[in-house]
C-alpha positions in Angstrom: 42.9 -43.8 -48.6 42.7 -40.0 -48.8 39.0 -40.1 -48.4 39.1 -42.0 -45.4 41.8 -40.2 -43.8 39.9 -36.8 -44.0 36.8 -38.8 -43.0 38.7 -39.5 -39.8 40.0 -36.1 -39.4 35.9 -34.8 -40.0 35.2 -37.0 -37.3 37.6 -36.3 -35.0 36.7 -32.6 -35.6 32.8 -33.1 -34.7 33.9 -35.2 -31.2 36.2 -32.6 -30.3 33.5 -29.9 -30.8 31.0 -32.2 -29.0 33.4 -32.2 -25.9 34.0 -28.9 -25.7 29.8 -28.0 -26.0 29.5 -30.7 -23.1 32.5 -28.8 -21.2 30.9 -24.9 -22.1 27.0 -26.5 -21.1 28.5 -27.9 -17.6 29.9 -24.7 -16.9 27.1 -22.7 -17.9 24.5 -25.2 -15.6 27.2 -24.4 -12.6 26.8 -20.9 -13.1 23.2 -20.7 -13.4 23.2 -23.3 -10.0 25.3 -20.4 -8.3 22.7 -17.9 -9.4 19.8 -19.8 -8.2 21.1 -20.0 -5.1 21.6 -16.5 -4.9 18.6 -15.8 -5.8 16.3 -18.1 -3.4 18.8 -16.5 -0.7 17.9 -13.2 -1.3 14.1 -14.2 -2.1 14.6 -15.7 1.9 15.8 -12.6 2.6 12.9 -10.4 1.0 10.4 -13.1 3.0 11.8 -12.1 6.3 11.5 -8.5 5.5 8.0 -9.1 4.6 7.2 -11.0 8.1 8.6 -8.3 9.6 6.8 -5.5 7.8 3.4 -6.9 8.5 4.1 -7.6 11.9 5.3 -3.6 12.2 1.8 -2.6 10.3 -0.1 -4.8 12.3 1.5 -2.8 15.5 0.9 0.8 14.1 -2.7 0.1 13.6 -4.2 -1.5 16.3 -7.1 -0.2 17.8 -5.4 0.6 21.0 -2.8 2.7 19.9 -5.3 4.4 17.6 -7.2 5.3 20.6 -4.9 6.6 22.5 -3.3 8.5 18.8 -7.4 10.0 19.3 -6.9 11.1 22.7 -3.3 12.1 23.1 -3.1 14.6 19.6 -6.9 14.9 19.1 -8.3 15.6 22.7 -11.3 13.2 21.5 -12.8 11.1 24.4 -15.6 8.6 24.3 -18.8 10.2 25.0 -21.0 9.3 27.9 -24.4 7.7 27.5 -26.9 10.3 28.3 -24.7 12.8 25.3 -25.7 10.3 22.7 -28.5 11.3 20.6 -30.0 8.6 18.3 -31.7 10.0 14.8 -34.1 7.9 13.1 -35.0 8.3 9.6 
């Protein structure tokens, strides 16, 4: 009878250890959910930014505010037809 009483109590030990792993493994998967969210909100976040950056490069460089960048702080001006001189190798 001895034997099987610590056989029970053995047992009992190893399902009370699996319950508490299945508790500790629930709550880590919760916290890793939270994080994941977090995460794919701040990624949104970062993809916004990116959109926006783009669009603001996309602004600075086009070929009409370049131009007028030339003329404004460089005083260059496109020449006229008969200045243009053609060399041919």
């Amino acid at each position: 009878m001895k034997q099987g009483s610590v056989l029970a109590m053995f047992l009992s030990l190893l399902v009370f250890g699996s319950a508490l792993s299945v508790v500790y493994s629930k709550h880590l998967n919760r916290k890793l959910f939270v994080e994941l969210g977090q995460l794919e909100q701040a990624h949104d976040e970062l993809q916004v930014e990116w959109g926006r950056l783009q669009l603001e490069h996309s602004t600075w460089a086009s070929h009409d505010r370049i131009r007028q960048l030339a003329r404004s702080r460089l005083q260059l001006h496109t020449p006229s037809a008969d200045s243009i001189v053609l060399v041919k190798p």
